[in-house]
C-alpha positions in Angstrom: 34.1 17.5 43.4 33.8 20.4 40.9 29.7 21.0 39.8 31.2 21.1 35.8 31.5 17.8 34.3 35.0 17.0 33.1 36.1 16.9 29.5 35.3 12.9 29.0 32.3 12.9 30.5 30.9 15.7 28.3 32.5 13.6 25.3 30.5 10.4 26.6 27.5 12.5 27.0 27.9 13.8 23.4 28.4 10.4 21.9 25.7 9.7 23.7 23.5 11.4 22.4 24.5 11.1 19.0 23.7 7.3 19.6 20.4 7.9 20.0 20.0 10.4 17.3 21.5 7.9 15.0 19.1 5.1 15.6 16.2 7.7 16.0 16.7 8.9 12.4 17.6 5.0 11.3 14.4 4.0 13.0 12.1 7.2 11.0 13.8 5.8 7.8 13.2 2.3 8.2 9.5 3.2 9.3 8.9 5.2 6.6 9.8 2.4 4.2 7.9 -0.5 6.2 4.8 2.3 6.0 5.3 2.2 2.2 4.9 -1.7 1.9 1.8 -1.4 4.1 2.8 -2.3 7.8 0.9 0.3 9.0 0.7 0.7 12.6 3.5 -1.9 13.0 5.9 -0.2 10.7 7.8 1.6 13.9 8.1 -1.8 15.9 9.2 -3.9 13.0 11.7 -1.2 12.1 13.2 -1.0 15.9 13.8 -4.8 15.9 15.1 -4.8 12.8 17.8 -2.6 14.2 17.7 -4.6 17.5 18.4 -7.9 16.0 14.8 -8.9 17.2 13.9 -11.5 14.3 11.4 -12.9 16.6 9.2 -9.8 17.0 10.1 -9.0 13.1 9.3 -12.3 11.6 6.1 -12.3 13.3 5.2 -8.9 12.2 5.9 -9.6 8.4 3.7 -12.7 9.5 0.8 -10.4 10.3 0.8 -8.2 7.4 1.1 -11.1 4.9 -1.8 -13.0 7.0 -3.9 -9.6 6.5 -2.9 -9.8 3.1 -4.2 -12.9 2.1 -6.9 -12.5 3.9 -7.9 -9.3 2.1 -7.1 -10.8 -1.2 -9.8 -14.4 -0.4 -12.2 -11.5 0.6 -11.9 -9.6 -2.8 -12.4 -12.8 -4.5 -15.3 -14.0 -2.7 -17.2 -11.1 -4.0 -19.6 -11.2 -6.5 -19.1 -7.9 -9.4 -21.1 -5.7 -8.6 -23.6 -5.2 -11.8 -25.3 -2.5 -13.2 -29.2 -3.0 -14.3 -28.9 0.1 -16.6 -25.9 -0.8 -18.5 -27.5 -3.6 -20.3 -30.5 -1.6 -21.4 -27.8 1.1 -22.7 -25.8 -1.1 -24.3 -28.8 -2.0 -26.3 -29.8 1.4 -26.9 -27.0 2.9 -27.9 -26.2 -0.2 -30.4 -30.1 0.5 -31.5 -29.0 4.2 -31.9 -26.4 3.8 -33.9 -27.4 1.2 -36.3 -28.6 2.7 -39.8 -30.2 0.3 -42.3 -27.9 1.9 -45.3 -24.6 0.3 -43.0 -25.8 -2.8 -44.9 -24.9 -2.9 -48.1 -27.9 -5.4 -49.1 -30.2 -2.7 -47.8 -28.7 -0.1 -49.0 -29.1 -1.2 -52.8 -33.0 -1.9 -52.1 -33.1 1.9 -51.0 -31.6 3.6 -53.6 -32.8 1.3 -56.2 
C-alpha cells in the first residue's frame, strides 16, 4: 500500500474537517448570543445541544438561568432603599435657600408699602 492517501480519502478528510469547522463557528455564534441573554458560563453547553438535538441538557439550562433570574429579581425586592440622612436636611435647606418673602405677593405689598 502506497504511504499517500488516495484522492477520496483526502476528499473525506477535507469534508471532514469542514464538518467540524462548521459546527465550531455555529457553536461561537450561538454562544455568543446565549452570552448576550445572560447564560454565562453555560452559554457554550446550551449552544452545543442546541445543535445536538439535546433538549434535555438545553431545557434544563434555560431552567437554570430563569431560576437565577427570579431569584435575583425576589432578592432585589426584598431590599430595603437605601436612604440618605443628608438628603432630607438639604432638601430643606435648599427649599429654605431659595425662598424669598417678596415670592409672595401678600408680603410683597407689606414691603414696599
Amino acid at each position: 500500500m502506497s504511504y499517500t492517501k488516495s484522492l477520496q480519502e483526502q476528499v473525506d478528510d477535507m469534508q471532514q474537517e469542514i464538518n467540524k469547522l462548521t459546527r465550531e463557528r455555529d457553536i461561537a455564534k450561538l454562544a455568543a448570543r446565549y452570552t448576550e441573554m445572560g447564560y454565562g458560563d453555560l452559554a457554550e453547553a446550551t449552544a452545543a445541544a442546541s445543535l445536538d438535538g439535546d433538549m434535555d441538557t438545553f431545557f434544563r439550562n434555560q431552567q437554570t438561568v430563569m431560576d437565577a433570574r427570579v431569584k435575583e429579581a425576589v432578592a432585589d425586592m426584598n431590599k430595603p432603599a437605601k436612604a440618605n440622612p443628608d438628603s432630607r436636611n438639604s432638601r430643606r435647606k435648599q427649599a429654605a435657600d431659595s425662598f424669598s418673602p417678596i415670592d409672595n405677593p401678600f408680603v410683597a405689598g407689606f414691603i414696599n408699602a
